[in-house]
C-alpha positions in Angstrom: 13.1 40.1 -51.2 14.7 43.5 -51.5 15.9 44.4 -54.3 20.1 44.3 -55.3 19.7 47.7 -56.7 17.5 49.0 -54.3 20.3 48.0 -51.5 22.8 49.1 -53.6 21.9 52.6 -53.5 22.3 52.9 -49.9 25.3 52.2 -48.9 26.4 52.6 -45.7 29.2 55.9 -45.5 31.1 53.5 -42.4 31.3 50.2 -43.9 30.6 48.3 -47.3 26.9 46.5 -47.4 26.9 43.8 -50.0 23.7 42.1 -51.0 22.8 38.3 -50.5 19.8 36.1 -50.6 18.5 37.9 -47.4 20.3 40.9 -45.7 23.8 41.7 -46.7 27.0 41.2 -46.1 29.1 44.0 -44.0 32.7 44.7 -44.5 35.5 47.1 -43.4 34.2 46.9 -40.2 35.7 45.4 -36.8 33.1 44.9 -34.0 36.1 44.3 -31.9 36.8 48.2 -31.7 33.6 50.0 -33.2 32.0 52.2 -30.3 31.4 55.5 -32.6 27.9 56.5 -31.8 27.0 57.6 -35.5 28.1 53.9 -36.5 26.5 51.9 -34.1 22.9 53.9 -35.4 23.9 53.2 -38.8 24.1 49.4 -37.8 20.7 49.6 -36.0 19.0 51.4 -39.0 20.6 48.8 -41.5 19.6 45.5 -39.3 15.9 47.0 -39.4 16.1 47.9 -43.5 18.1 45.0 -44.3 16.9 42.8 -41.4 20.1 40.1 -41.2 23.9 42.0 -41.5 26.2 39.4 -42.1 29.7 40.3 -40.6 32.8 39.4 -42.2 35.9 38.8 -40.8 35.4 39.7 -37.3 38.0 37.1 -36.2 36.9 35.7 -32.3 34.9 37.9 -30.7 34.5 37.0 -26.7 31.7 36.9 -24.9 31.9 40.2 -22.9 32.2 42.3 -26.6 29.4 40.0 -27.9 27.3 41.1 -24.7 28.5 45.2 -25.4 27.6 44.9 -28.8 24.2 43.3 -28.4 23.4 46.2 -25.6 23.5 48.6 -28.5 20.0 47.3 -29.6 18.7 47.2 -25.7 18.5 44.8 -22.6 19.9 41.7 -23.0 17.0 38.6 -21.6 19.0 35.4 -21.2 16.2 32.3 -20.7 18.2 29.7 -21.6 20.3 27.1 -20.0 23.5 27.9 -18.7 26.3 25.9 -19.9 29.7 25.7 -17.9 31.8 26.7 -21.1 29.8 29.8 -21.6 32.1 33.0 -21.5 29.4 35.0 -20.1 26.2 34.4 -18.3 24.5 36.2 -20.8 25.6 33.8 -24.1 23.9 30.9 -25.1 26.6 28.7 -26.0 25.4 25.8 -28.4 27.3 22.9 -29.6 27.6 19.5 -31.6 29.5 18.7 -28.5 27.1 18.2 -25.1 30.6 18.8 -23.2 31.1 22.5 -25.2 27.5 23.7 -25.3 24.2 22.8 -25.4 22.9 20.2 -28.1 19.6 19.9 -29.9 19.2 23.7 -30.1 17.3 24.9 -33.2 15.8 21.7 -34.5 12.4 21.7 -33.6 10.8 23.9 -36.5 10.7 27.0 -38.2 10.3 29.4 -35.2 11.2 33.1 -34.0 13.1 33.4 -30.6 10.9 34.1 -27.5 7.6 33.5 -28.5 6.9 32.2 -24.6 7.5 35.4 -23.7 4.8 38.5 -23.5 7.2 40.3 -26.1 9.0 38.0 -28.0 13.1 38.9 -28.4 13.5 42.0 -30.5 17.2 40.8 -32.1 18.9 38.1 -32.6 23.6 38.3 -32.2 25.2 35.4 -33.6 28.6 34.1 -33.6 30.3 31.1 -34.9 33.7 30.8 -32.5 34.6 26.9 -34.1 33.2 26.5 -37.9 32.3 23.2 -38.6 32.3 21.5 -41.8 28.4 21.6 -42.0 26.1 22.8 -40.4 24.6 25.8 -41.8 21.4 28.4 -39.6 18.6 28.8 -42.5 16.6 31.6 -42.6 13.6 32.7 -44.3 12.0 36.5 -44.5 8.3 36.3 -42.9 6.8 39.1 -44.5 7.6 37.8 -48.2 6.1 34.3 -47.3 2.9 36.1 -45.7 2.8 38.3 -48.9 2.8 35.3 -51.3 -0.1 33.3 -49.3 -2.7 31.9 -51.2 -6.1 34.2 -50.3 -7.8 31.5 -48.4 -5.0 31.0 -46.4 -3.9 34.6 -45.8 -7.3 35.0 -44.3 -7.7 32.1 -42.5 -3.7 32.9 -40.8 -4.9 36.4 -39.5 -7.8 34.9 -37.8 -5.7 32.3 -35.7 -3.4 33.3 -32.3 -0.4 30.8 -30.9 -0.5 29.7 -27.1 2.9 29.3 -26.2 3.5 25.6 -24.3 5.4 27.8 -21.2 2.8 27.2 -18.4 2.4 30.9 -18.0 2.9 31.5 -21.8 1.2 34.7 -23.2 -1.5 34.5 -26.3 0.0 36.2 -29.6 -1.4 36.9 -33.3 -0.3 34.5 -35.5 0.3 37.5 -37.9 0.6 41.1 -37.1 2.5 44.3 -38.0 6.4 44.5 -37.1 6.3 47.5 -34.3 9.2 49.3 -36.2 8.1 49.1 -40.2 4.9 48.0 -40.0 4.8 45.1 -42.6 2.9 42.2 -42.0 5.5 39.6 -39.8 4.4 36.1 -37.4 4.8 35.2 -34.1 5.2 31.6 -33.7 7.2 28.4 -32.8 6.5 25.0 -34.6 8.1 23.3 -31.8 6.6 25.3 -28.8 3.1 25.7 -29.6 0.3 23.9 -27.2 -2.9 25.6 -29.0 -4.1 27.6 -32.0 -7.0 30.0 -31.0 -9.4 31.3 -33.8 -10.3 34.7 -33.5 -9.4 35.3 -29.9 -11.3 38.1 -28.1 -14.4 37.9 -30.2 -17.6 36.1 -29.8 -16.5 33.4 -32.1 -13.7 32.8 -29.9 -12.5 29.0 -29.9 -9.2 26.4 -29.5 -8.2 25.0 -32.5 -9.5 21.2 -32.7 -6.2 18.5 -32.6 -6.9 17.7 -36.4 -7.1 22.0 -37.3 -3.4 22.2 -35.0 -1.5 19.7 -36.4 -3.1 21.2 -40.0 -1.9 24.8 -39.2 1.5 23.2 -38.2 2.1 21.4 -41.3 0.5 24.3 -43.3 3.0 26.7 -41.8 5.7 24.3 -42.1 4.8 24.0 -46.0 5.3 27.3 -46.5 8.9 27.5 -45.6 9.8 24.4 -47.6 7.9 24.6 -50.8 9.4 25.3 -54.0 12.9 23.3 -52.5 12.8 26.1 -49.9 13.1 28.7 -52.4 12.6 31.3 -49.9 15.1 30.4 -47.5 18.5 31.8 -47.0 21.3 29.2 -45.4 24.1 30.6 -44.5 27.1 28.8 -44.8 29.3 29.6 -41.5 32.8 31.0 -42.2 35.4 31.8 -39.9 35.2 35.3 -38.5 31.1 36.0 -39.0 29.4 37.7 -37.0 25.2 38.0 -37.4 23.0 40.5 -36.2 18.9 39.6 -37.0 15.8 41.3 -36.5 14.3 38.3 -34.8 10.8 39.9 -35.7 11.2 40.2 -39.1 12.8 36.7 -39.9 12.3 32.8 -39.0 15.0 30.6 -38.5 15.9 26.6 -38.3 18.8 24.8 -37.3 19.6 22.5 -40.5 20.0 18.7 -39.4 24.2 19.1 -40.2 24.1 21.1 -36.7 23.6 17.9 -34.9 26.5 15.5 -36.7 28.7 13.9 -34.5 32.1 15.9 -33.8 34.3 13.4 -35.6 32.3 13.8 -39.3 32.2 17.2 -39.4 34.4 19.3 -36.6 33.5 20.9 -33.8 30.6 23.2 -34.1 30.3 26.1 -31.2 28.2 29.2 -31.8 27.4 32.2 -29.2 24.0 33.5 -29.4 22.1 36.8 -27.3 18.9 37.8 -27.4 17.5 41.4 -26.8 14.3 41.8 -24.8 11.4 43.0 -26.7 9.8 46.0 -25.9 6.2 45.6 -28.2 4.1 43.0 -27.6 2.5 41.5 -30.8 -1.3 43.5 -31.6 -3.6 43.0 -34.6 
């Protein structure tokens, strides 16, 4: 992961970047106000050097700023469902409570957002409008887990492709470079993958045997959680964050303390957009 010295020495002029396990904190900052052009680029040039900002103390922010911040980093593309209590049609409101927001949401495997679609979701916005007492998003950086591969597995990953389980779901590298730095990143869904296809497009084209798929799975799976998930990042949800991602460049999983029941832990609501990607996954 990035270096604290290496993110210390560039500092954003706007607001104060302070390094964690993956990304930074952002303070002296409030998304509430911030329109200044210059800023908003130096938030989009962070998120992709940084690839999580963390924002602090950001208070409630409602749905129709969430939406005008996320169009900063380009057209919103809103696939989920549509729960009554959402504050705009374009936030995915997700809950510990079925009667506040949607339940489940997060908990099928490590995964990137929008891997059904022909470009998967460029950026991730999160918000955390009622903290529960647990319940924490975990993420993990995708090029430093492809990086420390074993080499048989490392070649084995760039020869496979995902089929999303959407009917009409698009074929995507399993590994490819990130269309803005060019480091090696994934594309793939642990929970919403029907097939594996080894070297698609070439005469030794084939689907992945049911034995090989549920291998890949659990290989992929191992790979986030070895070493006591050493290379995750959970972030603990305080009142007032605000996280921007580069969906691209980092996986993410709901921890099981999303789902506890109301009366343990508190109400858990969080807003989420997604920005429409614009590069389809190539080798």
């Amino acid at each position: 992961m990035e270096s604290l010295s290496k993110v210390a020495s560039n500092m954003s002029k706007f607001y104060r970047l302070n390094p964690i396990k993956l990304g930074c904190e952002v303070r002296g900052i409030d998304l509430k106000t911030e329109n200044r052009p210059e800023v908003i680029e130096e938030i989009k040039k962070d998120v992709t050097a940084h690839r999580i900002l963390v924002f602090k103390d950001q208070g409630i922010i409602s749905g129709n700023r969430h939406v005008e911040i996320s169009c900063w980093f380009g057209e919103l593309e809103s696939t989920f469902y549509k729960h009554p209590k959402s504050p705009h049609p374009d936030v995915f409101r997700v809950s510990n409570d079925s009667r506040e927001g949607c339940t489940g949401v997060g908990r099928t495997g490590w995964h990137i957002d929008g891997s059904f679609q022909p470009a998967p979701f460029a950026y991730s916005l999160y918000h955390m409008v009622t903290v529960p007492k647990q319940g924490n998003t975990v993420f993990a950086p995708l090029n430093e887990l492809i990086e420390g591969l074993p080499s048989a597995k490392r070649k084995e990953w760039e020869r496979l492709w995902m089929l999303s389980d959407r009917r009409s779901g698009p074929i995507h590298p399993l590994i490819y470079p990130h269309p803005l730095t060019g480091k090696k990143t994934m594309c793939f869904h642990l929970g919403m993958t029907s097939d594996y296809l080894w070297d698609y497009g070439t005469p030794k084209e084939r689907i992945a045997t049911e034995e090989e798929f549920d291998r890949i799975n659990k290989d992929i799976h191992y790979e986030f959680v070895k070493d006591d998930g050493k290379i995750q990042y959970s972030h603990k949800w305080e009142e007032g964050d605000f996280i921007i991602s580069d969906n691209l460049a980092v996986a993410h999983e709901a921890s099981p303390e999303t789902q506890h029941k109301r009366d343990s832990v508190g109400l858990r609501v969080l807003h989420r957009t997604t920005i429409k990607g614009t590069a389809p996954p190539a080798k």
